[in-house]
N, C-alpha and C positions, 0 to 999 in steps of 0.2 A: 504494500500500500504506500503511493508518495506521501508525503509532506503535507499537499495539497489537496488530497484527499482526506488524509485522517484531519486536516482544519476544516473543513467542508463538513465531517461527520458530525465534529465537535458541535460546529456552527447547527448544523440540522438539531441536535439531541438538546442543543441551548434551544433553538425557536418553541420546537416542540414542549419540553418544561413548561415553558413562559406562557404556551397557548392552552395547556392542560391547567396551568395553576392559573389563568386570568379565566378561562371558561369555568372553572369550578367554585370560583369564587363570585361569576355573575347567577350561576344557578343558585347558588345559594341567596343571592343578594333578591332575587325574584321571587322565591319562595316564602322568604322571609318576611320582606316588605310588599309584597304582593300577591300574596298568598296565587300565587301562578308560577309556570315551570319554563325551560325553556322552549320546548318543544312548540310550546301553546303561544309563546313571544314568537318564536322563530315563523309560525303558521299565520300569524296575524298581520307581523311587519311584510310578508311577503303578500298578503294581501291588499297589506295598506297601500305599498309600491303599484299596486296593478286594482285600480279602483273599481274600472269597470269589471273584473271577474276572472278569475282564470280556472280552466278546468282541471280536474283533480290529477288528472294525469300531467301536467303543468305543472302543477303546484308541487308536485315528487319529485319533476325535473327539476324546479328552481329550489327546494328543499337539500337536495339529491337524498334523499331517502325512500323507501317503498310507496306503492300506490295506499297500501293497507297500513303502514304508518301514518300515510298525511288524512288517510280516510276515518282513523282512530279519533284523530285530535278535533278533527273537522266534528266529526257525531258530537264531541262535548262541548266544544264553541258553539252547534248550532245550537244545544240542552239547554245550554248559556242563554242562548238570545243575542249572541255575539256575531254568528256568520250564520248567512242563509243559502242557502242552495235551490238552482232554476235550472229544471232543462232546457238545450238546446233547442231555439226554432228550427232546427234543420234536420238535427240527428237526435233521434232520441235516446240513443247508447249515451249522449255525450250532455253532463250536469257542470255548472259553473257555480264557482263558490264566490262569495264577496259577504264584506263585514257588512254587519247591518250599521243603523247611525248610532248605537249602543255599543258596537263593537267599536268605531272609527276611535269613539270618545273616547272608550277603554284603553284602548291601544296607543293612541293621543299621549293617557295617562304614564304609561308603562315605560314608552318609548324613553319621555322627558325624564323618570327615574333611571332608568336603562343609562343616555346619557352620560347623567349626573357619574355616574357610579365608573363608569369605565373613563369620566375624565379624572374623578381620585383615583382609582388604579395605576393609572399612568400619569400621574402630576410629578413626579418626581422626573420626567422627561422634559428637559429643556423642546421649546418649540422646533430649533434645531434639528435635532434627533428624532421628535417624532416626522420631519417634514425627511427626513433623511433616511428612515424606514421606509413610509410610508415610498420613496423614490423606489429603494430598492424591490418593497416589494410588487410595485406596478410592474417594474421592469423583468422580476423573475416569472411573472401572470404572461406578460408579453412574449417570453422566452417560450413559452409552452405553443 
């Protein structure tokens, strides 16, 4: 192995840490103060982003988790009164899911906590460095 690999590995086993212990601590931080999980954040903000609707098979892709994962969370947002689901005028195999205006607020809520919280996680980062991250890792997105 060179040199340049084993810092490469180092490098990967440090990002990863950082993302395992900054995601464990936003799960917590939502359950906590939110009495909601990630999953159920994850299902929503990707709703919020696509307001007219997207279909559940969508929602997996833009999740990247199972159709049966994002159909789980979907059944107790809808229990909720948070997201509603409409069949296709075209296809009727084919349901869209979107936040109701209960859901929007919710999520509204969540988001601005969500925020709040991964800006103290990372306040100890000069502006600098997170702009300097952030570079790198557009760049490695790009490289793919």
């Amino acid at each position: 192995m060179s040199e340049g690999s084993k810092r490469r590995l180092k490098m990967w086993v440090r990002l990863l840490g950082a993302t395992r212990a900054t995601e464990s601590h936003l799960r917590e931080h939502l359950r906590v103060n939110h009495a909601t999980t990630l999953p159920r954040f994850d299902v929503m903000a990707a709703l919020y982003r696509r307001r007219e609707g997207v279909t559940m098979s969508e929602l997996s892709r833009m999740l990247l988790v199972s159709n049966g994962n994002a159909t789980a969370v979907v059944d107790r947002l809808e229990a909720d009164g948070l997201v509603r689901r409409r069949p296709s005028q075209t296809d009727r195999r084919t349901v869209f899911a979107s936040l109701t205006p209960e859901g929007l607020t919710e999520f509204e809520g969540l988001a601005a906590g969500h925020e709040a919280e991964v800006a103290k996680v990372f306040a100890a980062l000069p502006d600098a460095d997170v702009d300097a991250m952030t570079d790198i890792l557009k760049r490695m997105g790009a490289a793919r």
